[in-house]
C-alpha positions in Angstrom: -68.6 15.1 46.6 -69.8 12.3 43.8 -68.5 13.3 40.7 -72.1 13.3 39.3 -72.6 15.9 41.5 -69.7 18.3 40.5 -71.4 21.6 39.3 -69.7 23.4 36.2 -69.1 26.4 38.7 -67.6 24.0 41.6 -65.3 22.8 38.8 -64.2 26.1 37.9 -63.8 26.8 41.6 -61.7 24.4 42.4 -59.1 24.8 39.2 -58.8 28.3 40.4 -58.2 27.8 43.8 -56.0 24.3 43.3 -54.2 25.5 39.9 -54.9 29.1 39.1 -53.8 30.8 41.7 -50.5 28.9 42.8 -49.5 29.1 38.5 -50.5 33.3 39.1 -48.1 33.0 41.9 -45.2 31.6 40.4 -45.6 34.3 37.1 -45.9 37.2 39.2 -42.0 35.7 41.2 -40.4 33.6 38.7 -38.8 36.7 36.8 -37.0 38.3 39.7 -35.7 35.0 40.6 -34.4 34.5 37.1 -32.8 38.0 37.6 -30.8 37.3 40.8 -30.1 34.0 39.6 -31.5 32.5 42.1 -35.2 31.0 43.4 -36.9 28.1 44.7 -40.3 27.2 44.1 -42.2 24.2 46.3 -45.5 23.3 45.8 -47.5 21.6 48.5 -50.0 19.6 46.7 -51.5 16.3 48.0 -50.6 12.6 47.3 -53.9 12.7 45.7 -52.0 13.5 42.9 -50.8 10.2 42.9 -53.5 8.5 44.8 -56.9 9.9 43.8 -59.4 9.8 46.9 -62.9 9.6 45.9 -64.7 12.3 46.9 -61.9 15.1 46.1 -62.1 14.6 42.5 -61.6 18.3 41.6 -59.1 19.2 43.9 -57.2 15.9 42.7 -57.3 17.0 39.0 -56.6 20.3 39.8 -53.6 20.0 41.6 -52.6 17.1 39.3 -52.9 20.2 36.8 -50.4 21.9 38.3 -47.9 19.7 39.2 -47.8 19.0 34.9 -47.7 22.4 34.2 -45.4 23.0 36.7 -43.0 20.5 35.6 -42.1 21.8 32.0 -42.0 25.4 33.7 -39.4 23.9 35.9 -36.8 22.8 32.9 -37.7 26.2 31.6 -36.6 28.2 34.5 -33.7 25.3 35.9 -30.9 27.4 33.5 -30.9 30.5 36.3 -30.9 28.3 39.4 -34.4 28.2 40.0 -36.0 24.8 40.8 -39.6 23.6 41.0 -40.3 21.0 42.8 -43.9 19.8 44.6 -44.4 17.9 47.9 -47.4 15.9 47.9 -48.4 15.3 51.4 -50.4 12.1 52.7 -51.6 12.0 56.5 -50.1 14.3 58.6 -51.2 15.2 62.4 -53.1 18.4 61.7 -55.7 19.6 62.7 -57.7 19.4 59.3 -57.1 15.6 60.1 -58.7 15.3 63.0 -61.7 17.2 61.8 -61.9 15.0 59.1 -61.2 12.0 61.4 -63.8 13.3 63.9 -66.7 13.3 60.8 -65.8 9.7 60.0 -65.9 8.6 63.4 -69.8 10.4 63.5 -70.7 8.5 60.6 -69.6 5.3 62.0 -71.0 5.6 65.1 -67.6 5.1 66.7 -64.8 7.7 68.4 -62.4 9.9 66.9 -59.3 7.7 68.9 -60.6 4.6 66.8 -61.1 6.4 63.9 -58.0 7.5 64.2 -56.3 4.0 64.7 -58.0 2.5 61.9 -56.6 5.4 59.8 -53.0 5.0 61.2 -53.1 1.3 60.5 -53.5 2.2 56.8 -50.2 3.6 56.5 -47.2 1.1 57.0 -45.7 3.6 58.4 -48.0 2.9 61.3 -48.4 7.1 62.3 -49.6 9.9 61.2 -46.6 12.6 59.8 -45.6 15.2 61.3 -45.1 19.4 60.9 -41.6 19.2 61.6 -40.7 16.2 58.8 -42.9 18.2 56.5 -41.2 21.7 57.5 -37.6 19.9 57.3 -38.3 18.4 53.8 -39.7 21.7 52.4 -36.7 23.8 54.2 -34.5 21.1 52.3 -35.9 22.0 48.3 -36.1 25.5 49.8 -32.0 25.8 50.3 -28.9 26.3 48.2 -28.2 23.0 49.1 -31.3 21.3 46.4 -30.6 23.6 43.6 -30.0 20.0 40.9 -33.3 19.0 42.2 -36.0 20.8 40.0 -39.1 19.1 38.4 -39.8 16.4 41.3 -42.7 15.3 43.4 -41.7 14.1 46.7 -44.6 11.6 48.2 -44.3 12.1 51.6 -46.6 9.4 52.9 -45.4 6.9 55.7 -45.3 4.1 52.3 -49.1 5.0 51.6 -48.7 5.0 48.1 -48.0 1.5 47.2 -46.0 1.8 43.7 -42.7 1.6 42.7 -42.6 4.9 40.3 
């Protein structure tokens, strides 16, 4: 909604939900991993944290939030072999998408297969993402194999986000 129309308790809300709760996560696991010498940690935020979308103001901040927090934590804990990392997810085909995509086809008085194309043409990728790049990329961080990666965002966006860093 408008940001002049976030309450104090949807603010609240939303840091819990987007920051609290994943940071409660990670203390209640991120010991036993530092026992067995061993962990992985991946965060599946939203490219909003790069790309603010008006509208999702709090949950932008708030997972924003965490991916800072997150990131010294991840230096912190890197000495056992236990890495942080975040993916932060643009367009994929799912089906919060197309209920999304069906609402902005309503209000514009057109169909959710146009809606749909307009919103693929927005990404030079020219699609939408998929579950199984998403599920291979967060297998990937996940392994043995990713255990010098720690304190990284991967955008996973078809080239939505149009910087450089």
């Amino acid at each position: 909604k408008p940001f002049r129309e976030v309450t104090r308790d949807g603010l609240l809300d939303g840091v819990v939900q987007n920051m609290a709760t994943p940071l409660e996560l990670v203390q209640r696991v991120v010991d036993g991993m530092i026992e067995r010498r061993f962990g992985r940690i991946v965060n599946i935020t939203s490219a909003s944290v790069v790309t603010p979308l008006t509208g999702l103001d709090v949950s932008s901040a708030a997972r924003a939030g965490l991916t800072a927090f997150l990131s010294g934590v991840a230096r912190e804990v890197a000495h056992a072999n236990v890495t942080i990392n975040n993916i932060l997810p643009g367009m994929f085909d799912t089906d919060r998408l197309k209920s999304s995509t069906a609402k902005m086809a309503a209000m514009e008085k057109t169909t959710p297969e146009e809606a749909a194309s307009r919103r693929k043409a927005s990404v030079p990728a020219g699609r939408f993402g998929t579950a199984d790049e998403f599920g291979k990329l967060c297998a990937f961080l996940a392994s043995a194999h990713a255990g010098y990666i720690t304190g990284q965002n991967f955008l996973i966006d078809g080239g939505s986000f149009r910087g450089t860093f």
